[in-house]
C-alpha positions in Angstrom: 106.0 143.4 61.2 107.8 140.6 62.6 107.5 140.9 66.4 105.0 142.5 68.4 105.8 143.6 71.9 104.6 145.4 74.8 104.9 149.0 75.4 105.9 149.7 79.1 107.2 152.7 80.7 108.1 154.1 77.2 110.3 151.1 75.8 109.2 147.7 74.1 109.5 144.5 75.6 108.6 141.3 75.2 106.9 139.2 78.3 108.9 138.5 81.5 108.6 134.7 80.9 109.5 135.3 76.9 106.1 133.7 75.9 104.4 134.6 72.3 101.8 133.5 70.4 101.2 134.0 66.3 99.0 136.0 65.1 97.5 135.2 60.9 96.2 136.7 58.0 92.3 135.1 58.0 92.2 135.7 54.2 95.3 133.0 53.7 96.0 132.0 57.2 99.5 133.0 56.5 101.3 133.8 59.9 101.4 137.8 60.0 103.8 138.2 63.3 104.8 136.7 67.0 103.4 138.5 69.6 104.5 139.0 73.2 102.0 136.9 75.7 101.1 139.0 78.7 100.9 137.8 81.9 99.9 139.6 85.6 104.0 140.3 85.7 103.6 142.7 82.7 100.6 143.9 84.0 101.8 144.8 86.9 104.8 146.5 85.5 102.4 148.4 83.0 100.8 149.6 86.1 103.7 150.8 88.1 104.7 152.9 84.6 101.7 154.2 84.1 101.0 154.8 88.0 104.4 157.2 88.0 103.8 158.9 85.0 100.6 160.0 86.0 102.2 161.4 89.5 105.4 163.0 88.3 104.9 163.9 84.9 103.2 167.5 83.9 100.4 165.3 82.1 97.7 165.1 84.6 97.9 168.8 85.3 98.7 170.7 81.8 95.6 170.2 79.4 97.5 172.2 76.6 100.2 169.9 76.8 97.4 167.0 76.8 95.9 169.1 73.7 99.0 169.7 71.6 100.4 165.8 71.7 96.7 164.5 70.9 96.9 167.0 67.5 100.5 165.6 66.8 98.8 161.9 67.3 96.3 162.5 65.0 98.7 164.3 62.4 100.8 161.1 63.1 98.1 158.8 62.2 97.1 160.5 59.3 100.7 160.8 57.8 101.0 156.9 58.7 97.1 156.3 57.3 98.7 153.8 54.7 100.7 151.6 57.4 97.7 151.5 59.7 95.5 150.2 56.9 97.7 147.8 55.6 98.3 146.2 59.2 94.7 146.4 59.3 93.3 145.0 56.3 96.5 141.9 57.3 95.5 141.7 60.6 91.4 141.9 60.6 90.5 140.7 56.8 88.7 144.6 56.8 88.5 144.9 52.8 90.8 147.9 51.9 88.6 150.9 51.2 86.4 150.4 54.5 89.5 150.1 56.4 90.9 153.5 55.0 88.0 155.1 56.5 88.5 153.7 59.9 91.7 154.9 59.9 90.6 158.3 59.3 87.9 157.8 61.7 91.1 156.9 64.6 92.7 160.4 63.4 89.4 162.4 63.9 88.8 160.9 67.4 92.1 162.6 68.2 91.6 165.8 67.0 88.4 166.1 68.4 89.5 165.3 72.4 92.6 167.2 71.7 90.3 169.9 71.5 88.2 168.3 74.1 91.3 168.5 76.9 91.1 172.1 76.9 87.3 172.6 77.8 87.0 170.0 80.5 85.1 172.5 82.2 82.9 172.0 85.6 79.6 173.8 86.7 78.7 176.9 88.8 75.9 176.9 91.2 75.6 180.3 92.9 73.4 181.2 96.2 73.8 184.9 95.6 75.0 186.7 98.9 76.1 183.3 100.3 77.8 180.6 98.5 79.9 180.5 95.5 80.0 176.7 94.4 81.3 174.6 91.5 82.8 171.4 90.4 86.0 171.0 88.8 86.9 167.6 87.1 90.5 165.4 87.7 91.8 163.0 86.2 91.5 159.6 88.3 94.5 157.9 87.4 95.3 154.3 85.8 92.9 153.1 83.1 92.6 149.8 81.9 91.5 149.9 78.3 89.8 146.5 76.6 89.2 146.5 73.0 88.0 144.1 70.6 88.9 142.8 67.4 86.8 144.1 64.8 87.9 147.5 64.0 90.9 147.5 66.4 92.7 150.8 65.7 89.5 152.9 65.6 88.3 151.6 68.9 91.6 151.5 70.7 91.3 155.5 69.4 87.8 156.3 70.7 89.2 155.3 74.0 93.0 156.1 74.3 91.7 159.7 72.9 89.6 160.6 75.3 91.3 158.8 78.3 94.7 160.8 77.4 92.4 163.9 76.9 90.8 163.9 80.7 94.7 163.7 82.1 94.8 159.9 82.9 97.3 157.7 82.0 96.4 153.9 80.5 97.2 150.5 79.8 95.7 148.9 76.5 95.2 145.5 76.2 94.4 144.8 72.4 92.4 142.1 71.3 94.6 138.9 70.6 93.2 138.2 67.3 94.2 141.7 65.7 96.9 143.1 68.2 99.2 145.1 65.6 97.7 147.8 64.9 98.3 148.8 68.4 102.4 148.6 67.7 101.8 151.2 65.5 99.3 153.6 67.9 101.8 153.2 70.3 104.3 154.6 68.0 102.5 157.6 66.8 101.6 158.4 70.4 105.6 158.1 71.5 106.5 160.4 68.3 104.1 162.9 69.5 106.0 163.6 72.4 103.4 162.2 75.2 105.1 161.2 77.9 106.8 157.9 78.6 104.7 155.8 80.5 101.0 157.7 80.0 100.3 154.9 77.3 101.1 151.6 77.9 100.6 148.2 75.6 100.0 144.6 77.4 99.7 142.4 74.9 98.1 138.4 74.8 95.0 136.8 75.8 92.1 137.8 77.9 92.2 135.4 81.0 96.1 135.7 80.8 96.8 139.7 80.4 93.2 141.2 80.5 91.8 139.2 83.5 95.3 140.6 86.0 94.5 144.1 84.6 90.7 144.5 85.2 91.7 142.6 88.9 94.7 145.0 89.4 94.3 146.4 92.7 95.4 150.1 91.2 93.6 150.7 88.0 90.5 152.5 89.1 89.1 152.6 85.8 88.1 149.7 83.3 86.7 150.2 79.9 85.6 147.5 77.8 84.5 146.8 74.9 83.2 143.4 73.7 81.4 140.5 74.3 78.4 140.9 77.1 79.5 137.7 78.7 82.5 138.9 79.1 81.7 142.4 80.2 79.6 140.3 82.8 82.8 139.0 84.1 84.7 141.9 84.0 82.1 143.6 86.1 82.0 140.5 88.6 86.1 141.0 88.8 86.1 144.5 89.7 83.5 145.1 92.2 86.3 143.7 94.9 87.8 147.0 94.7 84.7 148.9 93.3 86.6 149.9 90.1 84.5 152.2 87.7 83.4 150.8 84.8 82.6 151.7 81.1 80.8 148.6 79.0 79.7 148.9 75.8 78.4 145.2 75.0 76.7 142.8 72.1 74.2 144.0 70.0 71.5 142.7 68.0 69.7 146.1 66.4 66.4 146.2 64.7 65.8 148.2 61.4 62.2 148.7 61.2 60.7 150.0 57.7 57.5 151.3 57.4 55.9 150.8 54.7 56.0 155.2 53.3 59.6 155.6 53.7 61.9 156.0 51.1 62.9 152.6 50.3 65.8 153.1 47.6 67.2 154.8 51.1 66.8 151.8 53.2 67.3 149.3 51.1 70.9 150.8 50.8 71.3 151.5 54.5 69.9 147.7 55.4 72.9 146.4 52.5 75.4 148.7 54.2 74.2 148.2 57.9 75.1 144.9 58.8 77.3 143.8 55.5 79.8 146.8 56.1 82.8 145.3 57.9 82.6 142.2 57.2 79.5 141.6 60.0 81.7 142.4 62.3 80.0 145.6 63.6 78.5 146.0 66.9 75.7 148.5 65.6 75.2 146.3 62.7 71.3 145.9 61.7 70.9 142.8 62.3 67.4 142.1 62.3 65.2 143.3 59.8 61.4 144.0 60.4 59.9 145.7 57.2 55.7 146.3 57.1 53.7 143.1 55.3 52.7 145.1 53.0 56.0 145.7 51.5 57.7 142.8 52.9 57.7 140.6 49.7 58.9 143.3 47.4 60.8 144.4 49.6 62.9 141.0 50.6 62.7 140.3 46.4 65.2 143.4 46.1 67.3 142.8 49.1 67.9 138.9 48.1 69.2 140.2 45.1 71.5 142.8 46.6 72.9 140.8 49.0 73.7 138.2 46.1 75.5 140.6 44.3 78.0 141.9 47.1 81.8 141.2 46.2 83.4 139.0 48.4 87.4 138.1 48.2 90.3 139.5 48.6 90.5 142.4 51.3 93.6 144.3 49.7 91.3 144.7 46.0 89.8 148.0 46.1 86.6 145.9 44.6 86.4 143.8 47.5 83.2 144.5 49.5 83.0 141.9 52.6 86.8 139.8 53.5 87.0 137.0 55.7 86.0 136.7 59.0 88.2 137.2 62.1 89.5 133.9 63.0 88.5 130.1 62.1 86.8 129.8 65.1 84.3 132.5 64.6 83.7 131.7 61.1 82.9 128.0 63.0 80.8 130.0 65.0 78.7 131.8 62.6 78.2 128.7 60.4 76.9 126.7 63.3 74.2 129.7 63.7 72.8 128.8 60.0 72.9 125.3 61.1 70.7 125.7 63.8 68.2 128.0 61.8 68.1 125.9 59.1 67.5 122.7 61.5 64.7 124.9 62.9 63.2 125.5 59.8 64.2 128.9 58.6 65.3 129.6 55.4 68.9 130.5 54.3 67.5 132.5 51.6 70.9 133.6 50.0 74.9 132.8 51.2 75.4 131.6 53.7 77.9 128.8 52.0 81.8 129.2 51.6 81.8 131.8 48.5 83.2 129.7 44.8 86.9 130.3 43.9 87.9 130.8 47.9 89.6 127.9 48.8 91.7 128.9 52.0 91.0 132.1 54.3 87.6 132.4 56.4 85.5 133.8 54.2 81.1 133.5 54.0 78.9 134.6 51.4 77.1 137.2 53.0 73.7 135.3 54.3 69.6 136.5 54.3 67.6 134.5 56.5 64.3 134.4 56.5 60.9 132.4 57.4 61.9 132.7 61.2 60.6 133.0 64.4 61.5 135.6 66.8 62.6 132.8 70.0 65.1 131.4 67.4 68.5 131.6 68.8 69.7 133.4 65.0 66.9 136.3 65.7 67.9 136.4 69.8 71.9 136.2 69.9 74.8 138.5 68.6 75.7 136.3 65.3 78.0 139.7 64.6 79.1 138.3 61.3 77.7 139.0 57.8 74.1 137.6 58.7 70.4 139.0 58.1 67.7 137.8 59.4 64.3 139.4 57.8 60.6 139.2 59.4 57.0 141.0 58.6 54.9 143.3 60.8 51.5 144.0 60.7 51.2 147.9 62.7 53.6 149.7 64.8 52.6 148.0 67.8 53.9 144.7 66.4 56.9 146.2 65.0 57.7 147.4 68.5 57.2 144.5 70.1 59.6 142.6 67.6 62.0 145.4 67.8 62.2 145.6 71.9 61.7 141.3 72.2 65.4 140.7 72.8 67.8 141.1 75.6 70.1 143.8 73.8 69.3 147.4 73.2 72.5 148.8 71.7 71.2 150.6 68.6 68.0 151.2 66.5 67.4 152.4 62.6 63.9 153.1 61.7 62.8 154.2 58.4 59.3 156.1 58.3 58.7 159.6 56.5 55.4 160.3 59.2 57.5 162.4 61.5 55.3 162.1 64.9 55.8 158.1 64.2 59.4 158.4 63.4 59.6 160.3 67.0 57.4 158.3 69.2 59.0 155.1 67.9 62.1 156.3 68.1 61.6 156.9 71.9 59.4 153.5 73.0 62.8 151.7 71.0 64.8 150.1 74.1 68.3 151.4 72.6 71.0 154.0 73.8 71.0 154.9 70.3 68.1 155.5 67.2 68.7 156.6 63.4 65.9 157.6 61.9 65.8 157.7 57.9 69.8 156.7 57.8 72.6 154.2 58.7 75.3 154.1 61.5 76.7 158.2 61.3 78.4 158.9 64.1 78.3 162.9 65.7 81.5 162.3 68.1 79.6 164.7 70.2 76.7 162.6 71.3 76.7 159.7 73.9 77.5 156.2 72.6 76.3 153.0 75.0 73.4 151.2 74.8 70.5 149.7 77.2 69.8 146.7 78.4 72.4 143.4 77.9 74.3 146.0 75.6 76.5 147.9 77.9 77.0 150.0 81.2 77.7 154.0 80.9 77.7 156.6 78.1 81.3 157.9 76.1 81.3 160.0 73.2 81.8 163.8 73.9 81.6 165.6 77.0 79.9 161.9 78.1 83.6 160.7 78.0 85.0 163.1 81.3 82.0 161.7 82.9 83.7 158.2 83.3 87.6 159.0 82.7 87.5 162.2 85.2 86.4 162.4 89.2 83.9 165.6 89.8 85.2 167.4 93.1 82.1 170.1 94.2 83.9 173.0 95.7 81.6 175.5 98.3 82.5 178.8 99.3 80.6 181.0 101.6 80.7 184.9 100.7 78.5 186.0 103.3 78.2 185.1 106.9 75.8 182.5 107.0 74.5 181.1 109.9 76.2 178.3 112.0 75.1 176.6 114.6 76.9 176.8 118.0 77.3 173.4 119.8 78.6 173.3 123.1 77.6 176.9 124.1 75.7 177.0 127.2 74.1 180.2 128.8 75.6 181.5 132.1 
């Protein structure tokens, strides 16, 4: 891919005032493509696109039409799986076989709101003998969708899917450090036969194409996700023109392991839970609390796991963790060791550029341990391949370690005493828990998270509550009473 462009109004583009900017390959650093630099003139014309779509095309008010294009995008997606993953693996250093999965994740997401459009169904609420009333659910219009850079194509699907499924129409703005895999999305959806116009592409950075969109005056609804100081800003942006808002934000999840549970299980899911994608996740298990009791052993096998994980080459099947994003987050993930070390904790393995990787933004994958839970490294969202490990003493400590930061995105706890597993489950501060497994997503259930880690719920039915407006419609059947103003007696 050479050039990447806008999508407006059905037909690429690049920016009004011809800007680009080059987007690399972070395991050689190798210029990958040019891409078009968005600016509030794109924006806007994005928004006029999407803005008659939505009013004169049959979109907005034929779900089976919505239903039938969304099964041709995910057949689309799956019979393109091998481009996606290739301008993924490029574009985002995802090693190969991880990427391949969130590919298939993308097409799944579409197949499950195309079936979605078809039951956006409202509620009855009968007075018998007097009122018949229900709600029925409309699309609201323009969306603004933010995604980030991590796993690009399965995020821009879990919200372009449902989105296009409720009967709006959109305008994406991908993530300038991994923006091609959106050229392709936007493909697949014109090949399905949706509408020109519904889905739109602004491409280029965040204060130059994202910042017009979440301020444009006619895009009602704004879903981002990202960083949470930027979701703060976003927020701060749209409240002139009291835009809805959708915000799923950092993380920085506990896995808690009790000393009973299975611990073959958990030491897997720990490995897999924040090593998986590079680090970049923002469910990873990040922090690790495991009983006293256990914690030596426990840490023994672990540091000898994590030593062990491949790291190189994203296109080798063998490949376990790639490089990072960009040079400036591996900058930024580095100076977090720095800091712990200076503090005093102990980088107990990686952590260091990995032998025999001269070029490209790759880390070893790092434990840290011996720290302190005010340390900026167990506080902040590191979100790169990065551990940090610390003993409890009781399940009221654990808690306390668990719930003593300001996120509350996700929560994994490993305990084979059922009433604990619930009742800790349920005192977690997190919009999602795991209990006895890793990150599996049900596409049915509400994703979002408490606290500094996000406004609002998607996932499922969740997802028409944010991308739909609820109208309550009340009919009387009977002759109820009604009070007569301005009737006076003779």
């Amino acid at each position: 891919m050479r050039k990447a462009q806008h999508l407006i109004g059905g037909r690429w583009a690049d920016s009004r005032d011809k800007r680009t900017f080059e987007t690399v390959n972070p395991a050689t650093g190798a210029a990958l493509a040019e891409v078009a630099r968005g600016s509030a003139a794109d924006v806007d014309l994005a928004v006029a696109a999407a803005e008659r779509a939505f009013s004169e095309s049959r979109w907005a008010k034929d779900p089976e039409l919505r239903a039938a294009c969304l099964r041709r995008v995910a057949e689309g997606l799956l019979r393109r799986q091998a481009d996606f993953v290739q301008i993924e693996v490029l574009d985002t250093g995802l090693p190969i076989t991880q990427a391949q999965g969130q590919a298939a994740r993308a097409a799944a997401n579409f197949t499950f709101f195309a079936e979605m459009a078809t039951q956006m169904t409202g509620e009855t609420y009968p007075q018998p003998g007097r009122f018949l009333n229900y709600t029925v659910r409309k699309p609201v219009g323009v969306a603004g969708l933010i995604t980030p850079w991590n796993t690009p194509l399965m995020l821009e699907s879990w919200k372009v899917a449902p989105c296009l499924a409720a009967g709006n129409s959109c305008v994406l703005k991908p993530a300038e450090w991994s923006p091609l895999s959106a050229v392709l999305l936007g493909e697949a959806i014109a090949e399905a036969g949706v509408p020109e116009g519904i889905f739109n592409i602004v491409q280029g950075l965040g204060e130059e194409a994202g910042a017009p969109l979440v301020a444009h005056p006619r895009v009602p609804l704004i879903s981002f996700t990202g960083e949470t100081t930027t979701g703060q800003t976003i927020i701060r942006s749209g409240a002139e023109h009291l835009k809805r808002v959708s915000m799923e934000l950092g993380g920085k999840s506990p896995v808690v392991v009790f000393a009973d549970a299975d611990l073959n299980r958990a030491l897997d899911a720990v490995v897999f839970g924040v090593y998986s994608l590079n680090g970049e996740r923002c469910t990873a298990g990040s922090r690790l609390l495991v009983e006293d009791s256990i914690y030596p052993a426990f840490i023994e096998r672990l540091a000898r796991r994590v030593a062990a994980i491949s790291v190189g080459d994203p296109t080798d099947p063998g490949t376990e963790v790639g490089p990072l994003i960009h040079k400036e987050h591996l900058k930024r993930v580095q100076a977090y060791l720095k800091q712990a070390r200076d503090e005093g904790a102990t980088v107990l393995v990686g952590g260091e550029r990995p032998p025999g990787l001269k070029s490209g933004n790759f880390l070893a994958p790092a434990l840290v341990t011996d720290v302190q839970p005010e340390m900026r490294i167990v506080q902040e969202e590191v979100f790169g391949p990065v551990l940090v490990a610390m003993p409890f003493h009781g399940e009221a400590e654990a808690l306390s370690l668990a719930n003593g930061v300001r996120y509350g995105l996700a929560g994994y706890v490993w305990t084979n005493e059922l009433t604990r597993a619930h009742r800790f489950a349920h005192a977690l501060e997190a919009g999602m828990v795991w209990v006895n497994s890793q990150n599996v997503r049900d596409l049915r259930t509400p994703f979002g998270g408490a606290k500094d880690s996000g406004i609002g719920r998607e996932g499922g039915r969740y997802s028409f509550d944010f991308y739909t407006e609820t109208t309550t419609v009340q009919v009387a059947i009977g002759s109820h009473a009604i009070p007569k103003f301005g009737v006076h007696p003779d």
